[in-house]
N, C-alpha and C positions, 0 to 999 in steps of 0.2 A: 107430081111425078106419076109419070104409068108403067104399066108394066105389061106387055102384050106377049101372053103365051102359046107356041108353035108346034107341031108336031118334032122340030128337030133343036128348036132355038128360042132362047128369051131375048127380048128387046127391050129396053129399061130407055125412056125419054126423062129427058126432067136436068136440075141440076148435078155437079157433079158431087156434091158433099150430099147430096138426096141417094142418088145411088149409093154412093160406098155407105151410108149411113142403113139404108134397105139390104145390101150386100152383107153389112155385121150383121142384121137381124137373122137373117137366113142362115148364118154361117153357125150361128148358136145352135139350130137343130137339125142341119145337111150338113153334109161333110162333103158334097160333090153334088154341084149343079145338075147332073144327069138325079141323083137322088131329089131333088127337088122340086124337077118335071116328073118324075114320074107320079110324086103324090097330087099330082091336078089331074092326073088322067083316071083317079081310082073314082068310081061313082059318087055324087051326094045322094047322103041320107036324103029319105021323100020328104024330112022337116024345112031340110033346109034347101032345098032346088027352089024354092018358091022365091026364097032371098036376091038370089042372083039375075031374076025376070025383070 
C-alpha cells in the first residue's frame, strides 16, 4: 500500500481492506482528513530528515 501526499489531496493505491484498515488508523488521531495533511506540512526535527532520504 502507498500513500502519495499533495498539496490539496491524498491518494491511497493498494487494496481495498489495506485502505480502510490505514483509514481506522488515521481516524484514531484526525478527526478530518484536512487535519491530517496538515500535520505532514509542519517541519521534521533535524534528527529525523535524515530518515526520509
Amino acid at each position: 500500500m502507498k500513500t502519495y501526499m499533495h498539496t490539496n489531496r491524498v491518494v491511497m493505491t493498494g487494496k481495498a481492506w489495506e485502505i480502510i484498515a490505514m483509514l481506522r488508523q488515521y481516524q484514531q488521531r484526525f478527526f478530518y482528513v484536512t487535519d491530517w495533511m496538515e500535520s505532514f506540512s509542519e517541519p521534521l526535527p533535524k534528527e529525523r530528515e535524515t530518515d526520509y532520504l
